[in-house]
C-alpha positions in Angstrom: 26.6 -123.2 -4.7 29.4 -123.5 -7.1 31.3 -125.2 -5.1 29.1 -128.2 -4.7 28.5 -129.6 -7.7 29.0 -133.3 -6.7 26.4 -132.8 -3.9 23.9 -131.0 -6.3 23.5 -132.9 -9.4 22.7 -135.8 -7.0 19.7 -133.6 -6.3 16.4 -134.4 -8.2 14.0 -132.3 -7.6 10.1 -133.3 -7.4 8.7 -132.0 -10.7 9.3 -131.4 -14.1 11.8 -128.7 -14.1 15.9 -128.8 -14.1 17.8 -128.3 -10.8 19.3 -125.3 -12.7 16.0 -124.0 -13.1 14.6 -124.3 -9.7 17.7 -123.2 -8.2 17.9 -120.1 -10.5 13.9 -119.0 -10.4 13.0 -120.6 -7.3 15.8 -120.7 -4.5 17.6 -117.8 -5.2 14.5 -115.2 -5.7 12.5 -116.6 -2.7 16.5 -117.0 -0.9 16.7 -113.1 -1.8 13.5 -112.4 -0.1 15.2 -113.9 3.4 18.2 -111.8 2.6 16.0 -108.8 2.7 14.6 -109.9 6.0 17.7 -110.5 7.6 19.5 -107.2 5.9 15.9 -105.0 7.5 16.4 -106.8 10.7 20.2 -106.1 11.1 20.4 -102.8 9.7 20.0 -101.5 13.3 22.6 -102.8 14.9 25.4 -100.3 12.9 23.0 -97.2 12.6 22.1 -97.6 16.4 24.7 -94.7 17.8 22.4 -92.4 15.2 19.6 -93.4 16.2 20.3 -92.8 19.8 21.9 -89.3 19.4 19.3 -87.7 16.3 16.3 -89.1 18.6 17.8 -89.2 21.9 17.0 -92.6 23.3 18.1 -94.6 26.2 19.2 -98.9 26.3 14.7 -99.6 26.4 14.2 -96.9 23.5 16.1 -98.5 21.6 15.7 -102.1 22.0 11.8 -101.5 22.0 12.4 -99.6 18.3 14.4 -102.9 17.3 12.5 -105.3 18.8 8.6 -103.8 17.3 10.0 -105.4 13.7 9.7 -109.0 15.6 6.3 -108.5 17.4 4.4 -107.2 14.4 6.7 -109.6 12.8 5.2 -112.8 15.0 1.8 -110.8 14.8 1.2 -111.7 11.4 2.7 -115.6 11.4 -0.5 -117.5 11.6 -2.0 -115.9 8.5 0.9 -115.8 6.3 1.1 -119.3 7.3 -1.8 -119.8 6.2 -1.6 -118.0 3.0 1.6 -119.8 1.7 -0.3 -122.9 2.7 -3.3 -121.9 0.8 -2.0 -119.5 -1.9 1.5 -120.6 -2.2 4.7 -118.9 -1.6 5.0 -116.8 -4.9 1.5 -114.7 -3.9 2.2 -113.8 -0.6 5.7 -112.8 -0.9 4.5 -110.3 -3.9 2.4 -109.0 -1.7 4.4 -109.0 1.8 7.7 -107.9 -0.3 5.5 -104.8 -1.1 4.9 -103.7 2.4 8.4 -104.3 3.4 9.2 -101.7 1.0 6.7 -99.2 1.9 7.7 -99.5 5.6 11.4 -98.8 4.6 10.8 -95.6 2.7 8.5 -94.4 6.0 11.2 -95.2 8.4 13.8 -93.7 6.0 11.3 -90.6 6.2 10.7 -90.6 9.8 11.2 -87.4 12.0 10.1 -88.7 15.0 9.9 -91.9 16.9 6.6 -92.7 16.3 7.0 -92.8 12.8 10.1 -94.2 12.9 8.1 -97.3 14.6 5.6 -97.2 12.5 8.0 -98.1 9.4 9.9 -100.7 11.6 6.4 -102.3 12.4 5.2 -102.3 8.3 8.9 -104.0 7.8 8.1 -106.6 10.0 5.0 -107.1 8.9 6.2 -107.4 5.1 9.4 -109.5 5.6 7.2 -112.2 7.9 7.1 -114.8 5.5 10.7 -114.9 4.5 12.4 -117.7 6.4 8.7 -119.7 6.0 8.5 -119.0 1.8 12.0 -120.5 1.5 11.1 -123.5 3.9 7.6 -123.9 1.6 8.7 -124.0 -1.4 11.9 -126.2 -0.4 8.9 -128.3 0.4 7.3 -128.3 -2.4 10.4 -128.5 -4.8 12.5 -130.7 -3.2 12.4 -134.6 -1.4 12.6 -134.5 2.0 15.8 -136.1 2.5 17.3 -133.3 0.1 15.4 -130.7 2.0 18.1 -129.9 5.3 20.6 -129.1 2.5 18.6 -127.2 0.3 16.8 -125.6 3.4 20.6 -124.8 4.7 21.5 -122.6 1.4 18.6 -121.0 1.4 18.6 -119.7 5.0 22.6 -118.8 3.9 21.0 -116.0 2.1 20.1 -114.4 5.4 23.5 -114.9 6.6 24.3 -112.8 3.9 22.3 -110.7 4.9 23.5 -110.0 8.0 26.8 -109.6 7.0 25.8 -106.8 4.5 24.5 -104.6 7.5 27.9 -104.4 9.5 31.2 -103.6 7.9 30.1 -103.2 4.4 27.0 -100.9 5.8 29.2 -98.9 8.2 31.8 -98.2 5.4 28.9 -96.7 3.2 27.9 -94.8 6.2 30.8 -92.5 5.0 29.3 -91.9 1.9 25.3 -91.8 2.4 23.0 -91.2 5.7 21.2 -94.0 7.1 18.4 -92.5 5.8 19.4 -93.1 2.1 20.3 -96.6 2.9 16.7 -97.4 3.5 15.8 -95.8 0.6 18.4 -97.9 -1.4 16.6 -101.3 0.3 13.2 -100.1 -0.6 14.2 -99.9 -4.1 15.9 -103.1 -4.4 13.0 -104.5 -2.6 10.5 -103.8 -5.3 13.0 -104.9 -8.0 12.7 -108.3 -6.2 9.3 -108.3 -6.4 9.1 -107.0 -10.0 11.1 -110.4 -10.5 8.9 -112.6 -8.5 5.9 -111.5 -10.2 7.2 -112.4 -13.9 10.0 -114.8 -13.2 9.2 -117.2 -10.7 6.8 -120.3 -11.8 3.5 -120.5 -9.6 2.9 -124.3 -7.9 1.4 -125.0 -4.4 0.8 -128.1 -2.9 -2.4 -129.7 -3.5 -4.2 -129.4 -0.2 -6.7 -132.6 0.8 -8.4 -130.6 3.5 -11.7 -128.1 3.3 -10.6 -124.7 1.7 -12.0 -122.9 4.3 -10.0 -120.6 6.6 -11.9 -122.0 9.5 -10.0 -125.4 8.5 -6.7 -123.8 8.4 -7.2 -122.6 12.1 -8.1 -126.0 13.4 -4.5 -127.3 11.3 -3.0 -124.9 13.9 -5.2 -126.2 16.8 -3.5 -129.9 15.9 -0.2 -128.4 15.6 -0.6 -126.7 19.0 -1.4 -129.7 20.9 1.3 -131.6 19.1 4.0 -132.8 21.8 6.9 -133.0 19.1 6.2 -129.5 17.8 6.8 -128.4 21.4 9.4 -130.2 22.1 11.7 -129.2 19.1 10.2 -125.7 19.1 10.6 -124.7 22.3 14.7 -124.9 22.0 14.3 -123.5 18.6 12.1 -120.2 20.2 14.7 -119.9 23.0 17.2 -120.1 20.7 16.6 -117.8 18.3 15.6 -115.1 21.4 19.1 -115.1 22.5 20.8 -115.6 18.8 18.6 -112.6 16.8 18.5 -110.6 19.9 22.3 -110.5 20.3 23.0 -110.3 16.8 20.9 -108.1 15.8 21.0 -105.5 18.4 22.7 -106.5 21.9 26.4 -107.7 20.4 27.3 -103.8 19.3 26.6 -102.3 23.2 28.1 -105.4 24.5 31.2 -104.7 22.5 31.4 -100.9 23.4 30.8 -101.1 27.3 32.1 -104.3 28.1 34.8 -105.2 25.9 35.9 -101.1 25.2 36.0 -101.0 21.5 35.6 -98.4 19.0 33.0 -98.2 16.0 35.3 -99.4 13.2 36.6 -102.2 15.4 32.8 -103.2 16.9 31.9 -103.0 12.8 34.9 -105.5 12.2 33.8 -108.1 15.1 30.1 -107.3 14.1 31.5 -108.6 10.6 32.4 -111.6 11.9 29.2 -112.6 13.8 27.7 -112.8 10.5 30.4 -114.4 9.0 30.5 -117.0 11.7 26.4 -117.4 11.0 26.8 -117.8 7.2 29.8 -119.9 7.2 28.2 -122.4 10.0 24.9 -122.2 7.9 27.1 -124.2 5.4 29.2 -125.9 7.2 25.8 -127.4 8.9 23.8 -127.8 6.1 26.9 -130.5 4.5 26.9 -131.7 8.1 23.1 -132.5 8.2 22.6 -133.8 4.2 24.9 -136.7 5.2 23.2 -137.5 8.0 19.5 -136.7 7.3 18.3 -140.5 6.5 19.9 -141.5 9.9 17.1 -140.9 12.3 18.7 -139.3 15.1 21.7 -138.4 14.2 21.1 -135.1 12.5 19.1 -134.3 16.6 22.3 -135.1 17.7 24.6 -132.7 15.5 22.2 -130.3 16.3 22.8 -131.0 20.3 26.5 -130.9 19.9 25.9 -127.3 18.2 24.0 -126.0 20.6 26.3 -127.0 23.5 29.3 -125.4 21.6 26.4 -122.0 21.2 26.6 -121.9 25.1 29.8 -122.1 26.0 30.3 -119.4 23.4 28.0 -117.2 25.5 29.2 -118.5 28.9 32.9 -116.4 27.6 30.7 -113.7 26.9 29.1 -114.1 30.6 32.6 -114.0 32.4 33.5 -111.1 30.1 36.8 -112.8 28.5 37.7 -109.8 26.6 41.0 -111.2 24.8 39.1 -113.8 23.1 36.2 -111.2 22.3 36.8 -112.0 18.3 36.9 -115.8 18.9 33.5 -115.7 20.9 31.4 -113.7 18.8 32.5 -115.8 15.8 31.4 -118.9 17.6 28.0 -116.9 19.0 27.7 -116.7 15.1 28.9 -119.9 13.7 27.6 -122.4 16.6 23.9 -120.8 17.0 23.8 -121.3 13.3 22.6 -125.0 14.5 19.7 -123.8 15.4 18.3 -123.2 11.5 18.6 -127.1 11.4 15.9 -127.6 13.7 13.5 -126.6 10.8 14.0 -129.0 9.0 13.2 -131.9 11.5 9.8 -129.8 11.0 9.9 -130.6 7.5 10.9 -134.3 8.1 8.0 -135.3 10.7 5.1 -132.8 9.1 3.9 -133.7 6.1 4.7 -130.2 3.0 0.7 -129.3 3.2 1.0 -128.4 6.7 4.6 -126.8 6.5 3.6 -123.3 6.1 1.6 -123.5 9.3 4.2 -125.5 11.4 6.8 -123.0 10.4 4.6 -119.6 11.1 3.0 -121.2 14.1 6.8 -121.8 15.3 7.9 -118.3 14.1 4.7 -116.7 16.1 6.5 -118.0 19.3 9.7 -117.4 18.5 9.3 -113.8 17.5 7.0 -112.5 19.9 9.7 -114.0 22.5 12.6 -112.2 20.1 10.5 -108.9 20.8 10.4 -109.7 24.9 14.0 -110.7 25.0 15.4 -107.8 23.2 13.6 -104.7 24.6 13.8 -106.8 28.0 17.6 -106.5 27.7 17.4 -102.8 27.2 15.2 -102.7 30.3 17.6 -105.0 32.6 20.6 -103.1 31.5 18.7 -99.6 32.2 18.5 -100.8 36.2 22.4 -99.6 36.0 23.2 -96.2 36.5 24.6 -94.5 33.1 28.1 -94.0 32.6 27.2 -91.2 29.9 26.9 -91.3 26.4 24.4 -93.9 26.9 26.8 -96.5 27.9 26.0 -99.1 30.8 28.5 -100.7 33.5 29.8 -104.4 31.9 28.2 -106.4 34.9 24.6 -104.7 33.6 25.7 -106.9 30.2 26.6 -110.0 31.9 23.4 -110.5 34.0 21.6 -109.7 31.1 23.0 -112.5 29.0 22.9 -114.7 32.1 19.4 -114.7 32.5 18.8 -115.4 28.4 21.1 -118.8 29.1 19.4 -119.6 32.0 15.8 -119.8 29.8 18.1 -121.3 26.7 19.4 -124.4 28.8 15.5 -125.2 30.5 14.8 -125.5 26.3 17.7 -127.9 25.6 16.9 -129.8 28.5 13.6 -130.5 27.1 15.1 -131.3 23.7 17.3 -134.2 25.3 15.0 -135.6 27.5 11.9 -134.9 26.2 8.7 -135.3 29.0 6.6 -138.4 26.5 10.4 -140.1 26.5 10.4 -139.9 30.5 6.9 -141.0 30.5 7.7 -144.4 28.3 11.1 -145.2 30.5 9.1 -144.5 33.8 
């Protein structure tokens, strides 16, 4: 943020309190919170060779151990939505945050694989309204041409994140087990929501509709049969299937049985998946702030990023190893797009409704996250074993082939939308 000060004290934000100050006990504790979320979610993809060897599973095993954080994740969406909605962001995260922890000191305790899903499922359960808390309160906080900027540094906290569990987590690896590393998180977790609790002020958006939970489901009902939310939700649940599934899991094995590559050098490219995320998280979020008063233009950047996304995984498809670095960088930096889509979210919906359009968005997205990434580990088990749990490249390929085959159906949608064919017919 330092390095934007002529863009940020342009910023006014919608209430009584400084920039500083809503920046300082606002963004970055509820920003945190998604860095959590992302660091839980990624932590797999470097402890994944111990996983396999202490509790001897296959491509599924471990892509369904991975993938139950998204589909208790998605399980919990439409309630939390609801609760940030209703309660506001500060509340639920206390709560959530709590959980999160809990389910990291049972997975860091877990002898078997049973409770070693039963501490991935509480983590996904209590990091669920990360991405949607820093959306909310973005919302609330801030105008909503200011928003795809301020939405785009929030969501860089999960970039860092990620990039805290490759390199920098496989170096500690030396040092501590992967058990103690969970521990570590746990406690951090709680420190965060020590913070929250004290620090961070308390302000929802006043809500015009009936108080009543029965309300807030029928908000959802509208939101369902809403022809826009589809339209830009259906690329970004495609999307994210491929993006989260890849980078949090599915990028390591690609890199050891297609491309060849040892664990410090699959740490290294790992590295710079997440780099390629954060850095495009920025690099789109000045993109977008220029262009958010200009209608379509900012659907159009985000078109132009998502073609670049899929020629990124069309390399990855035809297995062009020499540029292995380049690709995964752009798999990181390109798919990084798809965070802007939010924000047309918060441009069309009005910030009462936000919570719900986001969780009802993320329900969708995750549960398909959860499909896509133990389906993977199911495709690529149809290949004999070459040992060691490794899997023939071409098992890889198809795999990904199949994900951009869904991705592209989404992004045709986006640019031709059906009510848009409708009007010109």
């Amino acid at each position: 943020m330092f390095f934007m000060p002529n863009i940020l004290k342009n910023l006014k934000v919608t209430n009584k309190h400084s920039l500083t100050g809503v920046i300082c006990f606002v963004l970055l504790p509820f920003g945190t919170g998604f860095y959590l979320s992302y660091l839980y979610r990624t932590m797999n993809l470097v402890i994944e060779p111990q996983l396999r060897l202490e509790f001897d599973l296959g491509a599924s095993g471990i892509g369904f151990l991975t993938g139950i954080y998204f589909i208790s994740f998605a399980a919990v969406q439409i309630p939390v939505g609801i609760a940030i909605d209703y309660f506001g962001p500060k509340r639920v995260q206390i709560v959530l945050l709590s959980v999160a922890a809990i389910g990291g000191v049972v997975f860091a305790f877990g002898n078997n694989f049973l409770e070693l899903a039963i501490g991935r499922l509480l983590i996904g359960i209590g990091v669920a309204g990360g991405i949607v808390s820093v959306l909310s309160a973005n919302a609330i906080w801030f105008k909503p041409d200011q928003q795809p900027l301020m939405n785009s540094i929030g969501v860089c906290f999960g970039g860092l994140g990620a990039l805290s569990a490759t390199l920098p987590m496989e170096l500690l690896l030396s040092f501590v087990s992967w058990r103690e590393l969970f521990i570590s998180v746990s406690v951090f977790t709680i420190a965060l929501v020590v913070f929250i609790w004290f620090v961070v002020p308390d302000k929802r958006v006043a809500l015009s509709e009936s108080k009543t939970f029965r309300a807030h489901y029928e908000i959802f009902v509208q939101i369902f049969m809403d022809s826009y939310f589809w339209r830009i939700g259906f690329l970004i649940i495609t999307g994210f299937a491929a993006y989260i599934s890849y980078q949090s899991l599915w990028a390591g094995p690609w890199l050891r049985d297609v491309a060849g590559f040892e664990r410090l050098a699959r740490a290294e490219i790992l590295l710079l998946v997440q780099l390629g995320m954060f850095t495009g998280i920025l690099f789109g979020g000045l993109l977008a702030d220029r262009v958010a008063s200009r209608g379509k233009a900012l659907e159009r950047l985000i078109s132009i990023g998502v073609v670049l996304y899929f020629l990124c995984q069309i390399g990855l498809i035809l297995g062009l190893i020499m540029f292995a670095s380049i690709l995964w960088f752009g798999f990181g930096f390109f798919g990084s797009v798809l965070f802007l889509t939010y924000s047309l979210y918060g441009q069309y919906y009005p910030a009462s409704v936000n919570g719900r359009v986001n969780t009802a968005n993320n329900l969708l997205m995750f549960g398909l996250v959860f499909i896509t990434q133990w389906g993977v580990g199911i495709f690529i088990e149809q290949w004999p074993s070459l040992g060691e749990q490794k899997y023939p490249a071409v098992a890889h390929q198809w795999a990904l082939f199949i994900v951009l085959a869904m991705e592209l159906v989404a992004f045709i949608w986006f640019i031709f939308p059906r009510d848009l064919v409708k009007e010109k017919a």
